[in-house]
C-alpha positions in Angstrom: 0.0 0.0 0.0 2.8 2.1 0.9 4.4 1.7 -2.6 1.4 2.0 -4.2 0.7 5.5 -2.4 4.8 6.5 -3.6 3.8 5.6 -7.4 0.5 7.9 -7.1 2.0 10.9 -5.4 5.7 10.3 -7.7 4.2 9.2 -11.0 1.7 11.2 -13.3 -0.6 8.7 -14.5 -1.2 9.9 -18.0 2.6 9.9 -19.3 4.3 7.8 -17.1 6.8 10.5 -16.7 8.0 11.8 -12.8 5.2 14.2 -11.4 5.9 17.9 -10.4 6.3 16.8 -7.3 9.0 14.3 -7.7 10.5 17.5 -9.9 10.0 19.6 -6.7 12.1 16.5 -4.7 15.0 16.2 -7.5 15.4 20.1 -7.2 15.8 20.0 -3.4 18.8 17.3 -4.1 20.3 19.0 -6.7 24.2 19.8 -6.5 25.5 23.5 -6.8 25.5 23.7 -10.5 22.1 22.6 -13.0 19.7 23.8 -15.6 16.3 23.4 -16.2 14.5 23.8 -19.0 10.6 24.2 -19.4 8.6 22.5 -22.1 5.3 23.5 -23.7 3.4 21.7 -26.5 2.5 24.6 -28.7 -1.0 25.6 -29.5 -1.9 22.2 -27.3 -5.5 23.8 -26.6 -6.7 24.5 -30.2 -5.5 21.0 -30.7 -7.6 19.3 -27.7 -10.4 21.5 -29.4 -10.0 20.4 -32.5 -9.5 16.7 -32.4 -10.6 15.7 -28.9 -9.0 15.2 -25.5 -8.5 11.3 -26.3 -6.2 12.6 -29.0 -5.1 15.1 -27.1 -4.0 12.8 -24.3 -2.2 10.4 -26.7 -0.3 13.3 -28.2 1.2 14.1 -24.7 2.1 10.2 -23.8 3.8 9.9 -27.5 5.8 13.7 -26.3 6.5 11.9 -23.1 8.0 9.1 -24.7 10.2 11.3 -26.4 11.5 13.0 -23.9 12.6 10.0 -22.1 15.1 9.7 -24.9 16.6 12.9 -23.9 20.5 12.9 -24.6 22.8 15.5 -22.6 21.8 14.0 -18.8 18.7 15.3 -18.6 15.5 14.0 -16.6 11.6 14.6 -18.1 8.7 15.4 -15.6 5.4 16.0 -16.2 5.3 19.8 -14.7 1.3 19.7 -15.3 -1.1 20.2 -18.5 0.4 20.0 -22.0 3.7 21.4 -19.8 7.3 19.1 -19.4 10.1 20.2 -17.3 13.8 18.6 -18.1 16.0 18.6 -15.1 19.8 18.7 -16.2 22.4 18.2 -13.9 25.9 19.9 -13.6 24.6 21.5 -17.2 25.8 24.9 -18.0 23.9 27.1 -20.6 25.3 26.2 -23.4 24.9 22.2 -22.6 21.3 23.3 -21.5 20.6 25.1 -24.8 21.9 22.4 -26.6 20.2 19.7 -24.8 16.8 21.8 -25.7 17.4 22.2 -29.1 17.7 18.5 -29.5 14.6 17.9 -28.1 12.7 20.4 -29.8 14.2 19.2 -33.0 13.4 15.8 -32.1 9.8 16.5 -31.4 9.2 18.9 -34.3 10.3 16.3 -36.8 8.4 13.0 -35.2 4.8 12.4 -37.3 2.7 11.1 -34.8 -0.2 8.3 -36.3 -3.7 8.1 -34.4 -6.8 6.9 -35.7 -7.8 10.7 -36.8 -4.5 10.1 -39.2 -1.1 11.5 -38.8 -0.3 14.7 -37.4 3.3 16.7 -35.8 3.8 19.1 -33.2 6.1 21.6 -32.0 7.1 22.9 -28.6 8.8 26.0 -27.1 11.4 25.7 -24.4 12.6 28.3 -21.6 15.9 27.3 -20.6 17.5 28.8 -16.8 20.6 27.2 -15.3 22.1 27.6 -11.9 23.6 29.7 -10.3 24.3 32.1 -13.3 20.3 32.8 -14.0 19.1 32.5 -10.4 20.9 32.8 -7.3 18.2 30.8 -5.3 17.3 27.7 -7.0 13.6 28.3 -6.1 13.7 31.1 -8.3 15.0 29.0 -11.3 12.2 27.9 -12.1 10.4 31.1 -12.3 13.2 32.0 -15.1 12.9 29.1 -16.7 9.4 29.9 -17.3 9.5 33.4 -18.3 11.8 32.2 -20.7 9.7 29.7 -21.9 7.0 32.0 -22.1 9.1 34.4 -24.2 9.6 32.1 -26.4 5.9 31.6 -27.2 5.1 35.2 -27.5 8.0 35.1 -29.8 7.1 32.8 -32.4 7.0 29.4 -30.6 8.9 26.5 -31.8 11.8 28.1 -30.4 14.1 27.8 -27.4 14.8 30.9 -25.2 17.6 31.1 -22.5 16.4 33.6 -19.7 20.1 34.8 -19.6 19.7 35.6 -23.5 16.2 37.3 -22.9 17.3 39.6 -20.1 20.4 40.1 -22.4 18.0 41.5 -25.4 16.0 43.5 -23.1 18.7 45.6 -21.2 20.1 46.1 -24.7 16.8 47.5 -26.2 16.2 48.9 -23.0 
């Protein structure tokens, strides 16, 4: 029972993938140097709309099943919604960036098949590492997700570091 209660509270049921609160767990051990990057299926909503939640659902296990193939030394969670977090330890930003751009590239070129046909997806990607983005790693992911938000008001399919973003903005500033 006790194991079973673990896999419920640790385990999102949909993808398989680590829940947000085993992400919250793996940040509180995390060593003094990491990135994170957030993950968000692009115009997931109008797609749940348009083909039905069913659909909608499998798109998100097929994504998860992706992102367990994530190269570079970086752990998926299911953050919540059509929204992924990839935990990367001892990553700076450039491995970070890198690491995100081979995921997005990997899920933007996949064609998924359902019984409503074949279909693709993209995603956009905030990345924030630590300690150079966020000198309290509870605020990491706050960046992370500004950046990742940044990256959707900027076109999506796209990865954003928040380093990069607060870069451009001082400079326009």
């Amino acid at each position: 029972m006790i194991q079973e209660s673990y896999r419920i509270a640790y385990r999102d049921e949909l993808t398989g993938l680590p829940s947000r609160r085993a992400f919250n767990d793996a940040m509180a051990s995390l060593g003094r140097r990491y990135a994170i990057a957030m993950l968000d299926v692009d115009h997931f909503k109008k797609f749940n709309d348009t083909h039905g939640q069913d659909i909608g659902d499998q798109l998100l296990r097929l994504v998860a099943a992706k992102l367990r193939e994530t190269t570079g030394g970086g752990k998926p969670f299911r953050y919540g919604g059509e929204e992924f977090a990839i935990l990367m330890e001892e990553a700076d930003g450039r491995a970070a960036v890198a690491t995100a751009e081979r995921i997005r590239e990997s899920i933007k070129k996949e064609v998924y098949h359902s019984e409503i046909g074949s279909f693709s997806c993209t995603m956009s990607l905030g990345v924030a590492t630590f300690p150079e983005d966020a000198t309290a790693k509870g605020r990491l992911t706050v960046c992370a997700d500004e950046a990742l938000y940044a990256a959707k008001h900027g076109g999506r399919d796209q990865v954003v570091r928040w380093a990069d973003m607060k870069t451009q903005h001082k400079q326009a500033g």
